[in-house]
C-alpha positions in Angstrom: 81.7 98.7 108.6 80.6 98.8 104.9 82.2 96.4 102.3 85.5 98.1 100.8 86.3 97.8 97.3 89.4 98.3 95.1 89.0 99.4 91.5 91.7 100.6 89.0 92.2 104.6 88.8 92.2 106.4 85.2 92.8 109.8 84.8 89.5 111.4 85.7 90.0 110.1 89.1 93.4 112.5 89.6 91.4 115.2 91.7 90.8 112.2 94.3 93.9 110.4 94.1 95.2 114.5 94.9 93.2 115.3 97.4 93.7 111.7 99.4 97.7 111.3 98.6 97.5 115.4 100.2 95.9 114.2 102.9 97.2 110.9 104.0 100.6 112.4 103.8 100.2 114.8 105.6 98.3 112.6 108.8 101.2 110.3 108.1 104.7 112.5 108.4 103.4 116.3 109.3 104.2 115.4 113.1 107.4 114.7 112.5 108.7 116.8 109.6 108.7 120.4 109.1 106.2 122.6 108.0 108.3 123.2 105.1 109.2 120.1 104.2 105.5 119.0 103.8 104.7 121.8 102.0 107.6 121.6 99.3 107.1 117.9 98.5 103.3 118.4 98.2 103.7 121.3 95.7 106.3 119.1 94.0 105.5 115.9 94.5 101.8 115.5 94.9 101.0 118.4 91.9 98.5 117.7 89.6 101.1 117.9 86.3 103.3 115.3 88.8 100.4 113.2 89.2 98.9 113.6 85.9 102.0 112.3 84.5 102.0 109.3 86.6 98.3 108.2 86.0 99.3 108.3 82.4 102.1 105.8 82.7 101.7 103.1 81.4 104.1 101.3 83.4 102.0 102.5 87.0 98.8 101.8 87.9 96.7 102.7 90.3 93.7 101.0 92.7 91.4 103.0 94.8 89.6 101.6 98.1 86.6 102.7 98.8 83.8 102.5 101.5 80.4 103.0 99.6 81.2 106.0 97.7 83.6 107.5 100.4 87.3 106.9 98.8 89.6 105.9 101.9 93.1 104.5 101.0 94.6 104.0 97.3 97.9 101.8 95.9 100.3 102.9 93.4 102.2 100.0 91.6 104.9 100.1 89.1 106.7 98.0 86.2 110.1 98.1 84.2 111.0 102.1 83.8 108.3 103.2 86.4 110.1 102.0 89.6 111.8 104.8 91.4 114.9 102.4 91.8 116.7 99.6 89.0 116.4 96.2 91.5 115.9 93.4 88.8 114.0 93.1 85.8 111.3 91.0 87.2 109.9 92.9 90.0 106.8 95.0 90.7 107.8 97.8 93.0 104.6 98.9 95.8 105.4 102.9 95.6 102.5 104.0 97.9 99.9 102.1 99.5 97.8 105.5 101.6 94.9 105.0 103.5 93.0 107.4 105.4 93.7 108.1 109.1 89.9 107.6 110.5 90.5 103.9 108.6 93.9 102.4 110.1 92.9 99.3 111.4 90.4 98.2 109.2 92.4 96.2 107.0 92.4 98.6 103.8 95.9 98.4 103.6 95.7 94.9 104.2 93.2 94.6 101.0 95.2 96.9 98.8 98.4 94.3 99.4 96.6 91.4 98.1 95.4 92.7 95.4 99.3 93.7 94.7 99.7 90.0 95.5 96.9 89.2 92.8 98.6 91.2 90.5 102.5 90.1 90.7 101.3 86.5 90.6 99.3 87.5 87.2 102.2 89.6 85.5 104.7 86.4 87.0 106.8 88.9 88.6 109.6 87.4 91.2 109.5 90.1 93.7 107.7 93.2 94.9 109.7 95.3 96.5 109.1 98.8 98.4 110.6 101.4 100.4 109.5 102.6 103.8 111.2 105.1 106.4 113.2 103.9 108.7 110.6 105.7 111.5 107.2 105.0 110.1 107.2 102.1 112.6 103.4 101.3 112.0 104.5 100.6 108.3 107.1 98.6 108.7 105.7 96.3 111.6 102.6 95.6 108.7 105.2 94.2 106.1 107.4 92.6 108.3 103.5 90.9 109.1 103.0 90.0 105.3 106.5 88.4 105.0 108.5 91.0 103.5 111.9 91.3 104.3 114.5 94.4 104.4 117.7 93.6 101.6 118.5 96.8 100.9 118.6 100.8 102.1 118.6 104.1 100.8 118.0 107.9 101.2 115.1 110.0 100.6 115.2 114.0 100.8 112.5 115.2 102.6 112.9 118.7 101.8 116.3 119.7 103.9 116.0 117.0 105.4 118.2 113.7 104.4 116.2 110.3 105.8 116.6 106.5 105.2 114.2 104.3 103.5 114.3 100.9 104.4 113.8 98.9 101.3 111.9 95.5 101.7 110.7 92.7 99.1 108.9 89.5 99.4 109.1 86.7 96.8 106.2 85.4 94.5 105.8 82.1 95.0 
C-alpha cells in the first residue's frame, strides 16, 4: 500500500470532506438503519451550509487521510463550544474519525487517532472523549484497543429512530 498522509482541511476541501462523510456513512449504518433515516440526516447533517459552518469553526478542525491523491478516511476534532456535549473544560472531543470501506484494516483510523493524540498532548488537554453507538461493534472494539474507556451514555436520534451512544474517553498523560 502507498504511504497515507494526514493534512488539515480548510474550506475549499468541503466538496471532499461531503462526498466522503456521504459515503462512509452510509457503508457504515445503511445496513442497519432505514432508508429514511439515512437520507434525512444526510440532507441535514452532512449539507454543505451544515458542513460549511463546521469547517469554519474555529473551535473544529479537520485532517484528511489520504493515499497518493486518493482521499480515504478524515477526523473531525473539537474544542470548548464546538463539542456536541459540556464534559469538562479541558477536553478535546473526537466527533468523527470516517474512513473508507475498501480501507478498514489498513490502519487509517489508527493514524488519524494519533495524530488526535499529537494534538491533545500539544493543546495540554486532560481528556479526549467520543461517542460511539452502542452497535457499531467494529468501533468500539478499536477504542477499547487504544485505551479508552466508556464513563458515560447518551442518545442519538437517528431519524425516528432513538439509539444509545456509548461515550468513551482516554486520559492525556
Amino acid at each position: 500500500m502507498n504511504i497515507i498522509g494526514i493534512r488539515k482541511a480548510t474550506l475549499s476541501d468541503l466538496e471532499t470532506i461531503q462526498k466522503i462523510s456521504i459515503q462512509t456513512f452510509i457503508e457504515t449504518f445503511a445496513a442497519v438503519n432505514t432508508p429514511e433515516n439515512i437520507t434525512n440526516y444526510i440532507r441535514d447533517s452532512l449539507n454543505t451550509e451544515q458542513l460549511s459552518a463546521e469547517l469554519n469553526n474555529v473551535n473544529s478542525q479537520f485532517y484528511i487521510a489520504y493515499s497518493d491523491t486518493e482521499v480515504v478516511g478524515y477526523l473531525k476534532i473539537n474544542f470548548g463550544d464546538a463539542q456536541t456535549e459540556v464534559i469538562n473544560e479541558n477536553t478535546l472531543e473526537v466527533q468523527r474519525i470516517y474512513v473508507i470501506q475498501n480501507f478498514h484494516g489498513k490502519n487509517i483510523g489508527q493514524l488519524l487517532l494519533d495524530e488526535v493524540k499529537k494534538i491533545a498532548k500539544n493543546s495540554g488537554v486532560e481528556f479526549i472523549w467520543l461517542g460511539v453507538w452502542e452497535e457499531n461493534h467494529r468501533a468500539l472494539q478499536f477504542y477499547t484497543k487504544n485505551g479508552f474507556v466508556v464513563f458515560d451514555k447518551h442518545v442519538f436520534i437517528m431519524g425516528n429512530d432513538e439509539q444509545t451512544d456509548l461515550l468513551m474517553q482516554l486520559r492525556i498523560q
